[in-house]
Structure formats: structure tokens, C-alpha cells
Phi, psi and omega in degrees: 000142191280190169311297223299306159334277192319276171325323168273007166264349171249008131304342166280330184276341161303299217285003222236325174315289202297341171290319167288313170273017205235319157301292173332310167337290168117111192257349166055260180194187175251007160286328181206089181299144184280213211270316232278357186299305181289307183324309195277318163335273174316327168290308183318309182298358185257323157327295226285307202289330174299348207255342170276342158278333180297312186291320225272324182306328194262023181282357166081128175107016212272188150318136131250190209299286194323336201284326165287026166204023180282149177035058173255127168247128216272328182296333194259320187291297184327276190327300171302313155337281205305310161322301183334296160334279157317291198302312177296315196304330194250000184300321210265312171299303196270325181114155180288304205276342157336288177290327179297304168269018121299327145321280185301270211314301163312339158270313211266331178274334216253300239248308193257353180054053154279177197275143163311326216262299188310322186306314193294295182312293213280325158333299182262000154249025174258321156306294182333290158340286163327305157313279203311325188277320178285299237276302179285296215275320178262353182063002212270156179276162180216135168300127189272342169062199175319312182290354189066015167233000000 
């Protein structure tokens, strides 16, 4: 079985996971979405698309397995885990805008070597943004941390 295969079965069996435990939720209707409504959305869309990838495998020519982890750079994934991690681990202490950027400086500078001045501009206005769309606009809470907001 090729790569392509192989990969769309297990992306069919996450999204098939999430669906199932994204129901368990309580998906409510779409006038009055439950938790489990956007969740189950996105999984069904991770189905849909493995499953156009699954048909598309047997068009011949395909990947084979070894071939799917050939020129992975492991050093830039590893790194984004591990930020990723810290950022959860440190959300709750530290704060939304505290961790969010730190986060963003470390990925774009440590990970992607962009120049200090594009890390900074895009860091605080991808916090702005942000802030304004949960905060303002969605109403929603952001761990406020050190900084109190």
C-alpha cells in the first residue's frame, strides 16, 4: 500500500475519533450550536478530504511509504511541538498576551529567522487582532496572567 494510502486512513480514523467524541458533546442544532457543533464540523471535513485522498491513491503512481518522511525537517517540527507545549503549559500563569508572544517571537525568529522588526510587527498585531476578535468581539475569557487583562 502506498504512502498516500496509509496517510488517509489515519487521518480518516482521527477525524472518525473526533467525530465521535465531538457528538458525545452535544452538537445542538445550528440555530443553537452545542460545544460539540464546530468540532464535529472539522472532523467530518478531515473525513471528507482523506477519503478524496484515499480514492485519488488508487489513480496510480503513487508515493510509497518510505517515501513519506523523506525530506521532513525534523528540527523545525520538533520545535513547534515543543513551543506549542510551553505555550499551553504556561497560558494559565503567564497570560494570553505574555505567552502569545513568546510563542510568536520564537517561532518566527528561533524557527523561521525572520528579521526583529517583521517578528515584532507581526507578533503584536497578530495579539491585537486576536484580543479584539475573542476578547471584544466574541466575548470570550483569555487567561489574563501577570498582566491582569
Amino acid at each position: 500500500m502506498n504512502a498516500d494510502r496509509w496517510s488517509s486512513l489515519f487521518w480518516f480514523a482521527l477525524g472518525a475519533a473526533g467525530i465521535y467524541a465531538s457528538a458525545r458533546l452535544g452538537v445542538g442544532n445550528v440555530g443553537e450550536p452545542g460545544s460539540g457543533f464546530m468540532p464535529l464540523t472539522a472532523c467530518a471535513f478531515v473525513c471528507v478530504m482523506a477519503l478524496v485522498v484515499f480514492l485519488q491513491s488508487f489513480g496510480g503512481g503513487g508515493r510509497r511509504l518510505s517515501a513519506l518522511w523523506r525530506g521532513v525537517y525534523w528540527r523545525r517540527a520538533l520545535g513547534v511541538g515543543l513551543l506549542t507545549l510551553a505555550y499551553v503549559l504556561a497560558l494559565e500563569s503567564l497570560g494570553f498576551f505574555v505567552t502569545g508572544f513568546l510563542l510568536l517571537v520564537a517561532t518566527m525568529k528561533g524557527l523561521e529567522g525572520l528579521s526583529w522588526r517583521k517578528t515584532l510587527t507581526i507578533s503584536i498585531v497578530t495579539l491585537i487582532v486576536s484580543y479584539v476578535v475573542f476578547k471584544v468581539m466574541l466575548k470570550s475569557t483569555l487567561p489574563a496572567g501577570m498582566l491582569g487583562f
